[in-house]
N, C-alpha and C positions, 0 to 999 in steps of 0.2 A: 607704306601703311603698316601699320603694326596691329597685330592680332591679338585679342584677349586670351591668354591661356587659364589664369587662374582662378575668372570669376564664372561664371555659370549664367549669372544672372538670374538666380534665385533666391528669396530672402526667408526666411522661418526660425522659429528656435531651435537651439539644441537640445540634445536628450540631456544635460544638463539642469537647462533653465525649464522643461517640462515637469523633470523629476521634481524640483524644488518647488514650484507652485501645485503639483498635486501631494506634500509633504504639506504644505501649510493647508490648503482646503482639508485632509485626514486629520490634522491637530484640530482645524476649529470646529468640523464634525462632533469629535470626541467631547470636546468640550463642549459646545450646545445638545449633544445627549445627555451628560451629566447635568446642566441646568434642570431639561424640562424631566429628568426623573426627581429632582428635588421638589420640582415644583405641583407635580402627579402625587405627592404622596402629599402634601402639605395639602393639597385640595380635598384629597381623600380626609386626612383628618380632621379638616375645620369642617367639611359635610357631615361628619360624624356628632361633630359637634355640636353643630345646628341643627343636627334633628335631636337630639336630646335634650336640646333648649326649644325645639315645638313642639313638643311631649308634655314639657313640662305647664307649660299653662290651662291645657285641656283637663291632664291628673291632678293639677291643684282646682278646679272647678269642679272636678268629680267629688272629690276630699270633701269643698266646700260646703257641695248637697247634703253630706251627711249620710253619705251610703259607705257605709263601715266594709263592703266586702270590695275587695280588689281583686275580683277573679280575670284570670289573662282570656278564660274561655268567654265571657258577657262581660262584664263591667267595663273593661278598658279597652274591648274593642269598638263598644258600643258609642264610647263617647269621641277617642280618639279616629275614626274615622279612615285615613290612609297613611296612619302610622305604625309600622311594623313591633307588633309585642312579638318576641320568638326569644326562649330561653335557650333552646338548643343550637342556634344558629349563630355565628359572626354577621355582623349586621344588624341586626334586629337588636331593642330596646328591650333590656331584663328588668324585672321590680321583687322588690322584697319590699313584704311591710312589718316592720319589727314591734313585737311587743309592746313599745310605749309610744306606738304611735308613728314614727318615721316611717318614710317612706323612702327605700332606695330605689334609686334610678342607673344604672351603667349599659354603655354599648360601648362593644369592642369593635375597632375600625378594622379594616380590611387590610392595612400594614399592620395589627397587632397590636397597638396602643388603646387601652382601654380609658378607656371617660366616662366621671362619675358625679352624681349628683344627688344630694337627697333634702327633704322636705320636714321637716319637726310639727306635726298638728298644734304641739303645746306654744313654739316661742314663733310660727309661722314666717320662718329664716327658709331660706335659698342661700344653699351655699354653689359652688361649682367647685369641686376640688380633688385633693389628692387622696387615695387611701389613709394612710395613716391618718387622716383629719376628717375622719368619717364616726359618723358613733359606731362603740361598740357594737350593737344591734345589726348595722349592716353588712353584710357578706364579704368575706375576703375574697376578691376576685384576682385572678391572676389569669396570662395571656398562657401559653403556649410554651413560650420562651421563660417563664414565670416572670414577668415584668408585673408589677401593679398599678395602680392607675396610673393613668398620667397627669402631666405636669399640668398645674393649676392654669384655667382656661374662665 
């Protein structure tokens, strides 16, 4: 009868084939972190977005009544409801209303990208766009980073 010397009789991986399969699970780690950060801030600023496009049908309805004052303190709290007016704040929806009537609208989102929009009383256009394509009359806003608006939305 001959006796087994060399096998044990135990089977598992090597510290080899362990190391290699916890290299591949830390590569696709790394890479499904960088997804869902692209896709966290891309959420952040289309929410930005869309509250600046809910804003805006309550303050063209106010415009429309024919109430000339835009105060942030009554006027556009009153009508806009649980939409945040705050000029001092990231987050919160700013207004300027310019001399000949315009009305600006911008909110800076929470990664820094600002969104703008403004309303004409005389040719009653809705634009959604970039700074330089804003009238004169409305405020040059910049972020932080001095970025200006952002890309047309």
């Amino acid at each position: 009868m001959r006796e087994s010397t060399g096998s044990r009789g135990e089977s598992g991986f090597t510290l080899l084939e362990l190391s290699a399969a916890l290299a591949i699970i830390a590569v696709l780690v790394v890479v499904a972190i960088a997804s869902f950060a692209g896709v966290r801030r891309q959420s952040v600023e289309t929410a930005a977005q869309a509250e600046l496009r809910d804003a805006l049908a309550p303050l063209k309805a106010h415009l429309m009544d024919g109430d000339p004052s835009l105060s942030l303190d009554a006027g556009v709290h009153a009508f806009a409801g649980g939409i945040r007016f705050d000029d001092a704040a990231i987050g919160g929806i700013r207004l300027e209303r310019a001399t000949d009537g315009a009305v600006c609208m911008w909110r800076i989102a929470e990664t820094g990208s600002v969104y703008g929009t403004w309303t004409s009383s005389s040719g009653g256009e809705t634009l959604f766009t970039e700074q330089a394509s804003l009238p004169s009359a409305c405020p040059e806003q910049t972020t932080a980073s001095g970025a200006g608006f952002g890309p047309s939305w």
